[in-house]
Structure formats: C-alpha cells, structure tokens
N, C-alpha and C positions, 0 to 999 in steps of 0.2 A: 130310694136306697135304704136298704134295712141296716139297724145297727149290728154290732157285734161286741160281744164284751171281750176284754183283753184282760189278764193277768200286769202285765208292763209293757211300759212303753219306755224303748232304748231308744233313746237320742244320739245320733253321731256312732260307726260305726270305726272308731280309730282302735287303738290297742285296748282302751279299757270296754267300749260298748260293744264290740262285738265278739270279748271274751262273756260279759254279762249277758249278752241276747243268748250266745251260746249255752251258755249252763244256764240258764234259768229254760230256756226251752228244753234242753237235753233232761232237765227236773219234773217236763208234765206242764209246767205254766204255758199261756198262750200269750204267747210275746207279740210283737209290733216293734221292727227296725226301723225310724225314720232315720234317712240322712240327705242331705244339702245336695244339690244341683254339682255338674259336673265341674275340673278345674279349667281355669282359661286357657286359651293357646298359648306360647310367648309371644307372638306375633303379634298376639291381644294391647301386652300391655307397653307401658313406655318404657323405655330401654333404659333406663337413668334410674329410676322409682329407687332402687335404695341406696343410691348417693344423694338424691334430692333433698334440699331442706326444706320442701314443700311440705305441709303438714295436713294433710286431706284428702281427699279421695280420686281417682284413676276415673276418666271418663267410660270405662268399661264397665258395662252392668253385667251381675248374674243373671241366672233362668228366672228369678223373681222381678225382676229391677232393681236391685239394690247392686249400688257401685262399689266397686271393689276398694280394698283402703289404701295408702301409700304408704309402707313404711318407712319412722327416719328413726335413730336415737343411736346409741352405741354403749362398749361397753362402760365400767366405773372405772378410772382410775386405780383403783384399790384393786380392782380384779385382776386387772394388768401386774400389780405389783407381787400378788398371790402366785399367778401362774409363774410369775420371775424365781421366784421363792422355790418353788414346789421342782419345776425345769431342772435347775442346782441341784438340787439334793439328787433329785431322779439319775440326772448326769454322772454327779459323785461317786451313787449304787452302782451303777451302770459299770465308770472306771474301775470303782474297786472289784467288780464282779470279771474284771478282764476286758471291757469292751474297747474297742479300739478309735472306732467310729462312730461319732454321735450326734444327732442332726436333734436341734431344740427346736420347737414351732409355739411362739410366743405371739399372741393374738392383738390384733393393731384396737384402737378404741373403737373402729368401724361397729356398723350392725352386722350380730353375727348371721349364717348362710343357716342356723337351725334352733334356734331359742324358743323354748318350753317354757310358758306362765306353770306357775304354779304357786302354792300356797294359798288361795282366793278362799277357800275353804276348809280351814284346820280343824283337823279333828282335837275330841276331846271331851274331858267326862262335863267340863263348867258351860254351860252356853252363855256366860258373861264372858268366856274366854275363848270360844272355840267356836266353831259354827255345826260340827258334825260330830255322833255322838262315836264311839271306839267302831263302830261295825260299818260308819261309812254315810248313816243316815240323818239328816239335817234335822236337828232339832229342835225347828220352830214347825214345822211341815211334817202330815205325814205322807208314807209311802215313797218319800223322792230320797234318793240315794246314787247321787251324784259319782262317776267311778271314774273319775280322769285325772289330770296332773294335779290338779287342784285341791285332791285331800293330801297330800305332801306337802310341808312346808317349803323343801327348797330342795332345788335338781345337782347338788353338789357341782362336780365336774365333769359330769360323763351325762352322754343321752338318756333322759331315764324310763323310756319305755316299757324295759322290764321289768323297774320299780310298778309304773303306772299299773301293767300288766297283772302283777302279785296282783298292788291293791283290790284290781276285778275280780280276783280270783277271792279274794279276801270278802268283800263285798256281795259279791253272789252266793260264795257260801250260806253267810248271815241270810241271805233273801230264800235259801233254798230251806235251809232248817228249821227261818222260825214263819214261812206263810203256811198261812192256815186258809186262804180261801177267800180270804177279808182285808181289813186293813190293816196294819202294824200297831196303830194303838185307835180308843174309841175317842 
C-alpha cells in the first residue's frame, strides 16, 4: 500500500467536523474524514440502561469491540431550581404579552434524553488557564485544532449546535488563511 500525504485529518464528522472537512477541502487542502462504526439497533441494547444505577458498560460491542457504555447521573439540583426561576418569569412575559394558555416543562433530576459535554477545552490567550489559543488551536500541540462542544465553556440552556457549528466555521477560517503548506508553528 503506497502512502499519501494529507493536509488534515477530521475526526468525527458531527456539526463541527464535517463543517471543518468541508471548508478546509472546499479551500484546496486534502482532507481525510475519519468517523466511528455504525449506531446500534435498540433491540441491541438493554431496555433499562438509563434508569440503571449500574455504572459500566452494555454487553453490546461496537465494529471494533469495544462495549458500548451505560449511562446513569442526572440533573444538579441548582439547575432544577434555575429552570423554576427562568419558567416564572417566561410565564409572567407571556401573561403580560396577553397569553391566555400556558404549559411550563420543568425537568425532573433524571438523565437528560440530549446532554452536550462541553467546556473540556477552553479557549484562551494563557495556557496556564486555557487549553486552546483565540482561533481554536491547542496550545501545547501543533497542527490539532479541536472543533467541537468542547472549545465552549458551557451549552447555557438551549442545544448548542449552532454555537458548536459557528465555532467550525470560526476555526477553519483560522486553518484556511493562515496554512501555508506546513505546519502552524516550527
């Protein structure tokens, strides 16, 4: 098998990787999409896994062999009492705006059905404070410029996809304007 040299290598092709595979190939670079084995069936997994307070892994394996994980935990207390807060006020807006009918969806401590990590990765000019420098790019490493939930500290209240999304765009910009051919620093 003969090599080939590639420009980047995107990992994971979710909201932010396969905005970055996109513009950075759309830019002349020669990219490489890898992403993960396909999702399980339901049928696959145990019908319980996230009321379990089993803390471990699903005897179902992926295409590699590695077992799928169980989820358990739930929300903080504090977040519960936020959402109470925030509900009110919304309601209040709502009545004074004329509304007549008004349905509040206040969330039990369970695990939520769609939770984003993020923050693993802060950006920032200190690397005694930060792991990723303003444009996305880690710096203790070069060339790796991580583009997913994880350069955002925290997903507020809302799905943040098209937070995640900007920061690709945000991020591939940087990777389009300043590659020269090489690497980002010697």
């Amino acid at each position: 098998m003969s090599k080939q040299h590639v420009n980047a290598v995107v990992i994971g092709a979710g909201a932010g990787g396969g905005i970055v595979a996109k513009e950075l190939s759309e830019a002349g670079l020669s990219v490489v999409l890898m992403e993960r084995g396909g999702w399980p069936r339901f049928e696959q997994l145990d019908h319980d896994e996230l009321s379990s307070q089993f803390y471990g892994v699903l005897p179902v394996k992926d295409y590699w062999g590695i077992h799928f994980a169980k989820l358990s935990g739930g929300r903080h207390y504090h977040d519960i009492d936020l959402c109470k807060i925030v509900a009110s006020k919304a309601e209040a807006w709502l009545r004074e705006a004329g509304a007549s009918r008004i349905w509040l969806s206040i969330p039990g401590r369970g695990l939520g059905s769609g939770p984003h990590q993020a923050g693993t990765c802060r950006m920032g000019n200190d690397p005694k404070t930060s792991v990723r420098n303003r444009s996305g790019q880690l710096h203790d490493m070069d060339n790796l410029f991580p583009a997913d939930g994880s350069l955002h500290v925290t997903n507020g209240g809302f799905n943040p996809v098209l937070t995640i999304m900007a920061l690709a765009y945000w991020v591939s910009d940087y990777i389009k304007r300043e590659w020269k051919g090489t690497r980002f620093r010697s």
